[in-house]
C-alpha positions as CSV (number, residue, x, y, z in Angstrom):
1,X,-13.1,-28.0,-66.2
2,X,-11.1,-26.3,-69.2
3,X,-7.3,-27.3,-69.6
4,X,-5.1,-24.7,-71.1
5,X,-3.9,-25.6,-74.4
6,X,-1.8,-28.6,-74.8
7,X,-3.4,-30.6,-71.7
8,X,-6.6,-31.8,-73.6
9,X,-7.2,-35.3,-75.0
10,X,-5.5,-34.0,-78.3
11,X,-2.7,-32.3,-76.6
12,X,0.7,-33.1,-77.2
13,X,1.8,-32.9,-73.4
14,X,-0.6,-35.6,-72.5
15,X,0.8,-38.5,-74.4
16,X,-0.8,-41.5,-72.6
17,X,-1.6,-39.8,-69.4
18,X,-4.7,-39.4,-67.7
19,X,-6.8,-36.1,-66.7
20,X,-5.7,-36.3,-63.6
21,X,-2.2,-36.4,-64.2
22,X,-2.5,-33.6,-66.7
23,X,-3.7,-31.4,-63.8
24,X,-1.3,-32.3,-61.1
25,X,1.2,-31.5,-63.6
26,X,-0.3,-28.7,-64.1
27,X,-1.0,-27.3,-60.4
28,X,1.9,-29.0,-59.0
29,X,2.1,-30.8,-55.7
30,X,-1.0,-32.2,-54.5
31,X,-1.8,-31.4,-51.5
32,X,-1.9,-35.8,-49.8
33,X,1.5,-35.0,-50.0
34,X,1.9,-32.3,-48.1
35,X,1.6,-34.0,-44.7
36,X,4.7,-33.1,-43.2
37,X,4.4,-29.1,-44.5
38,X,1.3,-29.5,-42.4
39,X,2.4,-31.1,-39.5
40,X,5.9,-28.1,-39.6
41,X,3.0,-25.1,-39.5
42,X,1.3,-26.9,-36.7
43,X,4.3,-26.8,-34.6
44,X,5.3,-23.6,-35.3
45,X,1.9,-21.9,-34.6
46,X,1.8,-23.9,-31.6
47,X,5.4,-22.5,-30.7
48,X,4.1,-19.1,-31.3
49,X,1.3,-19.2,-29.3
50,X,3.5,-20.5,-26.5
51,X,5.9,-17.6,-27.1
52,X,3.3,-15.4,-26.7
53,X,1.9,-16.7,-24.0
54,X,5.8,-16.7,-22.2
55,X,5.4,-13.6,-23.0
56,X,2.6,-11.8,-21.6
57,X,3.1,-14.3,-18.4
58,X,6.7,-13.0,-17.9
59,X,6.5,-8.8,-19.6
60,X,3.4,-8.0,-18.1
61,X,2.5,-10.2,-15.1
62,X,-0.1,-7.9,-13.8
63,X,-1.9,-7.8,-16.6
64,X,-1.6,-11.8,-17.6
65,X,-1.2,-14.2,-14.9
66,X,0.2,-17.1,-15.1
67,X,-3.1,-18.9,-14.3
68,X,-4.9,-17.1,-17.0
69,X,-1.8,-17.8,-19.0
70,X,-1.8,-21.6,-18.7
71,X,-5.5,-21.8,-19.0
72,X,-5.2,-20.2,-22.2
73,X,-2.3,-22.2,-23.7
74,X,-4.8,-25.5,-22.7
75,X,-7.6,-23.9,-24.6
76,X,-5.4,-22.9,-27.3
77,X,-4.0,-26.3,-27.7
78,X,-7.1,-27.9,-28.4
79,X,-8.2,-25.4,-30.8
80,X,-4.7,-25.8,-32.5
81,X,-5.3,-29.7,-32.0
82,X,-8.6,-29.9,-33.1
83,X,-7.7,-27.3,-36.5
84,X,-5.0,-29.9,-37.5
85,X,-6.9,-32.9,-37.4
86,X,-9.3,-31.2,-39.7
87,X,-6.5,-30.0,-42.2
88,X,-5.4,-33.8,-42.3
89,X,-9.0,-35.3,-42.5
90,X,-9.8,-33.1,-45.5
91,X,-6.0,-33.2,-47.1
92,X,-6.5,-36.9,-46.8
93,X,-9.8,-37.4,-48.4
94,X,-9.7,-39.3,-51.9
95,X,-11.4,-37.6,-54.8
96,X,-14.5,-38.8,-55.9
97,X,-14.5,-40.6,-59.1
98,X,-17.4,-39.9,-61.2
């Protein structure tokens, strides 16, 4: 990978730190920390999904209802469930050292 100038070995930035350092500084948060921004989207996509669900259950009851509405806030929820474990599992691998 190329570092833009002053992140190298001979940059001046870089003063006793290691590549890895040089490109979180350089990217900016990484994303093992970002847990609970993770977690906040989950919960608000879940929210919306419920919303929308409310919705259609309650505006247009003819068209949506409410078995057919709670069936699909269960599948949704374990689509949402499953998606957010998968976020986490990858966000919480560690990098492989070569």
């Amino acid at each position: 990978m190329t570092l833009p100038k002053g992140y190298g070995p001979g940059g001046s930035r870089a003063e006793g730190a290691g590549p890895r350092d040089e490109i979180e500084r350089m990217i900016g948060r990484r994303v093992e920390n970002m847990r609970g921004i993770f977690i906040l989207g989950f919960i608000l996509c879940w929210v919306a999904t419920m919303g929308g669900i409310y919705v259609g259950v309650t505006v247009y009851p003819w068209a949506y209802p409410l078995p057919s509405g709670m069936f699909a806030g269960s599948v949704l929820t374990v689509i949402e469930v499953l998606g957010i474990i998968f976020i986490l599992k990858i966000a919480g691998e560690k990098p492989m050292r070569p």
